[in-house]
C-alpha positions in Angstrom: -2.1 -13.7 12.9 1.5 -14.8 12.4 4.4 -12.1 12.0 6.6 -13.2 8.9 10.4 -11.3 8.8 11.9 -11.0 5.2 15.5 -11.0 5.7 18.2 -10.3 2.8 21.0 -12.4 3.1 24.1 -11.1 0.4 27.5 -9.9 -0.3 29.2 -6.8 -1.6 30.3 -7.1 -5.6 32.5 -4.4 -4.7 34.2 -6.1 -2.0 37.5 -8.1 -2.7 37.2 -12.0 -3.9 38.8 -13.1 -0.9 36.1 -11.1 1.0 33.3 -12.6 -1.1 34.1 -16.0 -0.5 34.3 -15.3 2.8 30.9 -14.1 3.1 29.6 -16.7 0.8 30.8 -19.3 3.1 29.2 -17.2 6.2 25.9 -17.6 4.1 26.0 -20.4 2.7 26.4 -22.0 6.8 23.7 -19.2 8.4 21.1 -21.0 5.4 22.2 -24.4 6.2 21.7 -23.9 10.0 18.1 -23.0 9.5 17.4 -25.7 7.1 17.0 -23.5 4.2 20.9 -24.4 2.3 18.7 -24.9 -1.1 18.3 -21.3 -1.4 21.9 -20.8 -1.4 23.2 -19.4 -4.7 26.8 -18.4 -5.6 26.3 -16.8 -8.7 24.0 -14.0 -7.1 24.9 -12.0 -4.3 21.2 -11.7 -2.7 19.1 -14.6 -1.1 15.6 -13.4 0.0 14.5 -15.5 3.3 10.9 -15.2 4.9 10.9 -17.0 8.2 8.2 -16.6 10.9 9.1 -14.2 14.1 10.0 -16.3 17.3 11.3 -19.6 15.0 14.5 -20.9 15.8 15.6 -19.5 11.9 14.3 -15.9 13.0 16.8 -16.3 16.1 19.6 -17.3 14.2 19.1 -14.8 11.6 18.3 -11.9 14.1 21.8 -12.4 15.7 23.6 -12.8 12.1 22.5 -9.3 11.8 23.3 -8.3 14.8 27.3 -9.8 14.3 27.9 -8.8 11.2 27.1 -7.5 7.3 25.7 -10.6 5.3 22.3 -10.0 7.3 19.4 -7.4 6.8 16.0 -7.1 8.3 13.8 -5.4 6.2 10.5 -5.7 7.1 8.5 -7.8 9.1 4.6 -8.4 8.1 1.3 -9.1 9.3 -0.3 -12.3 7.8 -3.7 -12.8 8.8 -5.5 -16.3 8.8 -9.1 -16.7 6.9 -10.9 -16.6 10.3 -9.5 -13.1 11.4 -10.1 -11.6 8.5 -13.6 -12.7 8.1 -14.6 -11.6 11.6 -13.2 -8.1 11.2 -16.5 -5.8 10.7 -14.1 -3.3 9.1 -11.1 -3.3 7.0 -7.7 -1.6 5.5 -8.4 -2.1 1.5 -4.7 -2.1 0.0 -4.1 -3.1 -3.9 -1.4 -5.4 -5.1 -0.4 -3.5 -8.3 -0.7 -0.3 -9.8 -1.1 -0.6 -13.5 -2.3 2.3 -14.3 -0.4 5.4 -14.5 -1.4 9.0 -13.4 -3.8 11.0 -15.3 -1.6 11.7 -18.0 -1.6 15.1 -18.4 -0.7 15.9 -14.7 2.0 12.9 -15.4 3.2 15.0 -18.1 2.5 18.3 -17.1 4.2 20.4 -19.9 2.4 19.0 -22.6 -0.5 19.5 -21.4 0.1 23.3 -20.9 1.0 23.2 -24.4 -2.2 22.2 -24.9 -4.4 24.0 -22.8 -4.6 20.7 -20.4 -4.2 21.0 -16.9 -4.0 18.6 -14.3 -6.8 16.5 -13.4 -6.9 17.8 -9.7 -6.6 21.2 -8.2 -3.6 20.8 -5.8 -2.2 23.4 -3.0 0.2 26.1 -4.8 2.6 25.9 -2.3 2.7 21.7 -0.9 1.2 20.4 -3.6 -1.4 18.2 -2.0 -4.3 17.9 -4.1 -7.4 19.5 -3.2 -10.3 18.2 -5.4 -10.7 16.6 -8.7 -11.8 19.4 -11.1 -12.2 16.8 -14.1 -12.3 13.0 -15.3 -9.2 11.2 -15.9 -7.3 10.6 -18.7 -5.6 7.7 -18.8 -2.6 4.7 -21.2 -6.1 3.0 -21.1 -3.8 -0.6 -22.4 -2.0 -0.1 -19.4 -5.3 -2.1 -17.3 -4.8 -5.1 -20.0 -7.6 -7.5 -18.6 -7.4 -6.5 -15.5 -10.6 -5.8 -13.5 -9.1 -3.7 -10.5 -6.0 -1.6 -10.4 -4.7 1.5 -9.2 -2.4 4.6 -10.2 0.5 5.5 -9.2 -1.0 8.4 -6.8 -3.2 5.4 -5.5 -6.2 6.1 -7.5 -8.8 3.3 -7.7 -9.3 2.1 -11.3 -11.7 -0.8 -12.6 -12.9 -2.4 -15.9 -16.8 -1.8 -16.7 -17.5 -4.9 -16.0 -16.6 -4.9 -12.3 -18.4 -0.8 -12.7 -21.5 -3.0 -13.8 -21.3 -5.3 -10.9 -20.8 -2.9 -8.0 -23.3 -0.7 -9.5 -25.6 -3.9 -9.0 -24.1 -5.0 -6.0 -26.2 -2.5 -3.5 -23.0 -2.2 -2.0 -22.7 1.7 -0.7 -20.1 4.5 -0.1 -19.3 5.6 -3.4 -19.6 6.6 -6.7 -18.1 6.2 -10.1 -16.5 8.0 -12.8 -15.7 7.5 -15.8 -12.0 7.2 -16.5 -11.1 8.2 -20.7 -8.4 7.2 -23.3 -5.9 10.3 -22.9 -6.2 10.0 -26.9 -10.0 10.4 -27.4 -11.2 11.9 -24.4 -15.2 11.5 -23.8 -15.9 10.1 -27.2 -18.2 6.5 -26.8 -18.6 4.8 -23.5 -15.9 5.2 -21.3 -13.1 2.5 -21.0 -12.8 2.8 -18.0 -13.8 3.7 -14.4 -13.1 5.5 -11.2 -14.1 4.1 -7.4 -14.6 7.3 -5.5 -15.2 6.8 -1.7 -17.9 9.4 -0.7 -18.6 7.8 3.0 -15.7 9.6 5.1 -15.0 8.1 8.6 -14.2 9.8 12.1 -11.1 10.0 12.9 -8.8 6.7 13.9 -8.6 6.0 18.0 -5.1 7.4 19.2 -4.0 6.1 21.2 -4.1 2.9 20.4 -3.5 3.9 16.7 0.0 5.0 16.7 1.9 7.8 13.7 5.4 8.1 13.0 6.7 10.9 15.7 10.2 11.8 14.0 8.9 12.1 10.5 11.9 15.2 8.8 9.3 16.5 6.4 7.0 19.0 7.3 3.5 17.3 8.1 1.1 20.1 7.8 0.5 23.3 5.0 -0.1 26.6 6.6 -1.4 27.5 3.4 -4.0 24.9 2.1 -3.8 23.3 6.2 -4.0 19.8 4.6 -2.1 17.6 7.6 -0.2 14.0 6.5 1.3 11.7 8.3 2.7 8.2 8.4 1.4 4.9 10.5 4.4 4.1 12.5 6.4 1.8 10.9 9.6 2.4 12.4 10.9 -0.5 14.8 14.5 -1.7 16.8 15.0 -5.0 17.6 17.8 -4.0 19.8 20.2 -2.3 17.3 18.4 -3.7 14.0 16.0 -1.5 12.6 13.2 -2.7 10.9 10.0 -1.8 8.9 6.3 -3.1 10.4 3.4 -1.2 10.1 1.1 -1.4 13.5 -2.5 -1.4 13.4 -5.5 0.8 13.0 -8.2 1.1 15.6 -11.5 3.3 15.5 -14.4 3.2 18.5 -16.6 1.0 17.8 -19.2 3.8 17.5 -17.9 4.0 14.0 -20.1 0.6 12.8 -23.0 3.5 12.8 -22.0 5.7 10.4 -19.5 3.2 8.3 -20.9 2.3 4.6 -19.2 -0.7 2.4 -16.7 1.5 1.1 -15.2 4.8 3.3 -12.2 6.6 3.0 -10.2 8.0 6.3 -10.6 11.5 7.8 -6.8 11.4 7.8 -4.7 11.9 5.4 -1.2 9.5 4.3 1.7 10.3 3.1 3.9 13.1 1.2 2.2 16.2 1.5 2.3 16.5 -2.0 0.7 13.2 -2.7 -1.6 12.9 0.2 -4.3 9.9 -0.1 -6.6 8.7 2.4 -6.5 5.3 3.1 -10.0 3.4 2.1 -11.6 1.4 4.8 -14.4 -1.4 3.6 -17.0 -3.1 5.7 -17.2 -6.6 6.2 -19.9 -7.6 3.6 -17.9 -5.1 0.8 -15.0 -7.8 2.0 -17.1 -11.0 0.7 -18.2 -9.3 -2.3 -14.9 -9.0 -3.5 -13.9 -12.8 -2.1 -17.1 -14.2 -4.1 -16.7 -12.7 -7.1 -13.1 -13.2 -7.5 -11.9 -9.7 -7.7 -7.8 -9.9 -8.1 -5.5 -7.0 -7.5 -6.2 -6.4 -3.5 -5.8 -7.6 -0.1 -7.1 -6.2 2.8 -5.9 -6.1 6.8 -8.4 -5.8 10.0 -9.2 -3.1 11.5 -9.5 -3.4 15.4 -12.2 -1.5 17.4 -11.7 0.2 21.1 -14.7 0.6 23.2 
């Protein structure tokens, strides 16, 4: 595993020319110092730089935003090799776009009281966290295109039937499917689409070592519905620089006897009112996807605690 920093490098447009120049000529030095001068553009005002944590570029960089304003750390991320990944017998399943909008009558809630429609989920009256699914999902169907796996915006997991077909014959376990309509023609034909429900729910995550944000200003719990949320810590200082980088998840290892292919977490993530778990897949539901070149996801180790 190697740590990669994403620095922003930039000037203000509202600063005077004299200023920008200045800082252009700060920038333009900081990128040739680190080898990178190629990225160096004058006619836009932000330079994007990945360098790995513990180079001499990250040094230089880290002190440039220590010294002055041209600098910014933003976040700094986890990149796991092949090996890691594959030896991991469980693992964070995260998505790389979200194509789909919400259901869209709870997107557009209004018009669907106009119409008799509520929401697809029954949330909490007072936080809004959403309790259960009380129906299907209606969905901008053309919003997928081709693709075979996406996800909504509240992090729903949408796929084409023919990746529905495939898990169905996979023997993969852990969850179900649903069908997922045209918000136009609800439940008339086959359905277009399709839901990946994770009905294998885990214990809950080792803590310590798993770590949550402590300062979070938002209230984290409902003492109406009792529905608790809460944040991996993400929050970091390197020195005075404060920077984004989530830290890991660990479970005992007693959880390999109850885990399926595809679980979701005990906890909870997130704004109250938009509360996901996050989902969690074995080891062989890994492969599956890597051999029959599922796009859309990537996936992080989880590490196990005796």
């Amino acid at each position: 595993m190697k740590r990669v920093a994403h620095f922003s490098l930039g000037w203000s447009l509202a600063a005077s020319l004299e200023e920008q120049e200045k800082d252009k000529a700060r920038i333009k030095a900081l990128l040739r110092e680190i080898g990178l001068e190629r990225k160096f553009n004058p006619n836009r005002n932000w330079c994007p730089i990945e360098v790995e944590v513990g180079s001499r570029a990250f040094d230089v960089l880290i002190q440039a935003c220590g010294e002055g304003d041209v600098g910014h750390l933003g976040l700094i991320e986890r990149r796991y090799t092949s090996r890691e990944l594959e030896s991991a017998p469980l693992l964070h399943w995260r998505f790389t776009n979200q194509a789909i909008e919400d259901d869209y009558y709870t997107l557009h809630f209004k018009e669907g009281q106009a119409k008799g429609i509520s929401p697809y989920t029954r949330d909490c009256e007072v936080c809004g966290a959403p309790l259960e699914q009380v129906r299907d999902m209606w969905v901008r169907v053309q919003k997928m295109g081709k693709r075979d796996l996406s996800a909504t915006y509240g992090w729903e997991v949408i796929l084409s039937p023919r990746l529905a077909q495939m898990l169905r014959e996979s023997g993969l376990t852990g969850f179900t499917l649903r069908p997922v309509w045209s918000y136009r023609k609800p439940y008339q034909g086959n359905p277009p689409l399709f839901q990946l429900v994770a009905t294998s729910t885990l214990p809950p995550m080792a803590v310590p070592p798993t770590e949550f944000e402590e300062d979070w200003p938002r209230p984290r719990q409902c003492a109406v519905c009792s529905r608790t949320s809460q944040y991996i810590k993400h929050t970091h200082w390197w020195g005075r620089i404060q920077y984004r980088e989530e830290t890991p998840i660990y479970y005992p290892r007693q959880v390999l006897e109850v885990a399926q292919d595809f679980n979701r977490t005990a906890e909870y993530f997130g704004e109250l009112r938009g509360s996901q778990p996050y989902l969690i897949i074995s080891q062989r539901a890994y492969r599956w996807l890597l051999e029959h070149k599922i796009k859309g996801w990537t996936a992080e180790p989880i590490y196990l605690v005796e």
